[in-house]
N, C-alpha and C positions, 0 to 999 in steps of 0.2 A: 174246598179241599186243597186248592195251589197254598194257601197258607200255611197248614199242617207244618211242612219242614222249617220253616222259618220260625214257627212256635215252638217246637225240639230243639231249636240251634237257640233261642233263647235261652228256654231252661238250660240245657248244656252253659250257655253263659256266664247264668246265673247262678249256679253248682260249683263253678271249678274256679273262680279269680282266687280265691284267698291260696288256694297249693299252686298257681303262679306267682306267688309274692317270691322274694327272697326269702332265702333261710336266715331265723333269727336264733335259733338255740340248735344242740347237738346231744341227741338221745346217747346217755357215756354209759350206763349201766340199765339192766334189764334183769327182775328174777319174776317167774308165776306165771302166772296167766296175765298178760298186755297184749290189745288188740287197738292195731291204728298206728302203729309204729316199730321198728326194731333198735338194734345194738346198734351204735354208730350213725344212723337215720339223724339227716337235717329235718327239720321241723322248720313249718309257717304260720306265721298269726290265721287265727281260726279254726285249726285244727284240734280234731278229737280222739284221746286215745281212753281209750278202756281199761278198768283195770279188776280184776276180780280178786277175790279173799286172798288170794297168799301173790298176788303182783306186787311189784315196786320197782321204780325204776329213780334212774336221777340225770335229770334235763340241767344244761349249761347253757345261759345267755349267751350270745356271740359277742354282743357290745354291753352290755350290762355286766358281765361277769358274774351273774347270779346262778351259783350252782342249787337248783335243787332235789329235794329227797323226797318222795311222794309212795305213799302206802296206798295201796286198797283195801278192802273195795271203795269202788268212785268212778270217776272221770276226771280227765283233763282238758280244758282246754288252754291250748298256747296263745301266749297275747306276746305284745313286741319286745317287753323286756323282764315278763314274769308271768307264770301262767295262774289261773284259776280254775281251782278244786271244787269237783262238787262231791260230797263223802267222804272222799280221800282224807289222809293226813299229809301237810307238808309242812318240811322243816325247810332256811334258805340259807345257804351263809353266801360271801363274797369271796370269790376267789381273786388272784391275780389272772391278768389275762390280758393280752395285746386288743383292745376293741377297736383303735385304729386299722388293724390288719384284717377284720372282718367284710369291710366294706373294698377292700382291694383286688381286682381284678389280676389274673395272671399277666396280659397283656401290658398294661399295666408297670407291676413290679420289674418283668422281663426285664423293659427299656431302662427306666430308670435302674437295675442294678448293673446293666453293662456299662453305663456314664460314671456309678460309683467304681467301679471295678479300675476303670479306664482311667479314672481320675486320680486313681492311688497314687500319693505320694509316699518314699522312703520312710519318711517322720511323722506321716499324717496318721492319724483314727480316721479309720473305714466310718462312715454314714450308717447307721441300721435302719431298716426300714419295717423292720419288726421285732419284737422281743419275745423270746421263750423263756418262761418260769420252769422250766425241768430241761435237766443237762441231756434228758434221753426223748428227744425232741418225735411227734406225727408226723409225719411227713402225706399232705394229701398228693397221688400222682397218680393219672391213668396211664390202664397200657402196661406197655412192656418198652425196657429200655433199662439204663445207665445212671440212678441218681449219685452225683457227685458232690461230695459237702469237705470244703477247703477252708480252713481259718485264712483271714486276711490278714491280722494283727500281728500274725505269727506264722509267717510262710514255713512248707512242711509239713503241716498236719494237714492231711488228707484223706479220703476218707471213699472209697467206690464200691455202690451197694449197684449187684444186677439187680432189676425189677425184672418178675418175671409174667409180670399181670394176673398173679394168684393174690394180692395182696390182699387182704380183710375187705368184701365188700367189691375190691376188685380197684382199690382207690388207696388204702390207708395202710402206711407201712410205719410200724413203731418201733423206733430204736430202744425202744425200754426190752424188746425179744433179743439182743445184743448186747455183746460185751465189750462194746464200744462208745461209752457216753463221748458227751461232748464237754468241753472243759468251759467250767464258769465263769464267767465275765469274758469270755472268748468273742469275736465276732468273724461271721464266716457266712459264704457264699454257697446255696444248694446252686442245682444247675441238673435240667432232667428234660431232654429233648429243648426245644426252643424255650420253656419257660426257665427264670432265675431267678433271686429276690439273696439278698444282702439280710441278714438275720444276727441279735447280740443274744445270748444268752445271759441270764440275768445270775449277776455275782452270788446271789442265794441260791442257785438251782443244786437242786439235786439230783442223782440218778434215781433211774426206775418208773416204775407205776407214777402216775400224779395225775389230778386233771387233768384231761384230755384236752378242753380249752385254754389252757394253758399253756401247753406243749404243740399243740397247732400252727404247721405251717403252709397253707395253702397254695397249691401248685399249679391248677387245674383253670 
């Protein structure tokens, strides 16, 4: 009988490693009946979502940049850089996408954008440490507070959004809901309690709606 618990905390074990992996893709859309996942939901290799006759949803690689479109009825499972369909339909294209900035820790970015910040010369180009493909950039950030977004290249433009800790999810605030994009080929510093990160917007970006993994700036 003293073994019983020790045989539960196995199984428990053996159950739950694949949803402590990192997130490898970003649930961007949702219609119908999907079960196992929501709107804006990070996903981990091994996971399974559902989907019934009028579901579809469309999952973004974090580092692959593989956006894709998936009908039901079927299933999903997520793998590391493309998922597999059982029923389903799926279509895949590639988007643009910073995959370098996937694997980056807030901690991280922090340190290294205050050395770039610090380090600015008169004449010099700011360092990016990430690139957004859409001028109306994600912003991830918890909480409540002050996000501040500064162009480097071109002191003056500035930019102070309150968060109020209502953001989508409680995490994700989008400047594409504003009438304040960000100008392309700009490069500029967010800044939201201790975390920072040095970020260039990409001279094609456009305003508004876009990939979500495109437009991702990770804060958190």
């Amino acid at each position: 009988m003293k073994t019983a618990p020790l045989m539960v905390a196995g199984w428990i074990a053996l159950a739950t490693p694949a949803f402590a992996a990192p997130p490898v893709a970003l649930v961007e859309e949702i219609q119908g009946d999907v079960t196992g996942a929501e709107l804006m939901d990070y996903v981990v290799p091994g996971q399974h979502i559902k989907l019934g006759p009028d579901g579809a949803l469309v999952i973004s690689y974090l580092k692959s940049c593989r956006r894709e479109t998936i009908g039901g009825p079927g299933g999903v499972t997520v793998g590391v850089g493309e998922s597999k369909v059982e029923g389903a339909t799926l279509k895949n294209d590639i988007v643009n996408c910073d995959a370098a900035h996937a694997e980056a820790t807030a901690p991280e970015t922090s340190e290294v954008a205050a050395t770039i910040v610090r380090g600015i010369a008169p004449d010099s180009a700011p360092i990016a440490q990430a690139i957004v493909y859409g001028a109306s950039p994600i912003f991830e950030v918890n909480g409540r507070g002050i996000l501040v977004v500064e162009r480097l290249d071109q002191p003056g433009d500035r930019q102070q959004v309150e968060i109020s800790g209502r953001q989508f999810k409680g995490r994700f605030y989008d400047f594409a809901g504003t009438s304040h994009p960000l100008t392309p080929g700009g490069t500029y510093v967010a800044s939201f309690g201790t975390s920072r990160i040095v970020f260039r917007v990409n001279p094609q970006a456009k305003a508004g709606p876009g990939p979500a993994v495109g437009r991702l700036i990770r804060m958190n």
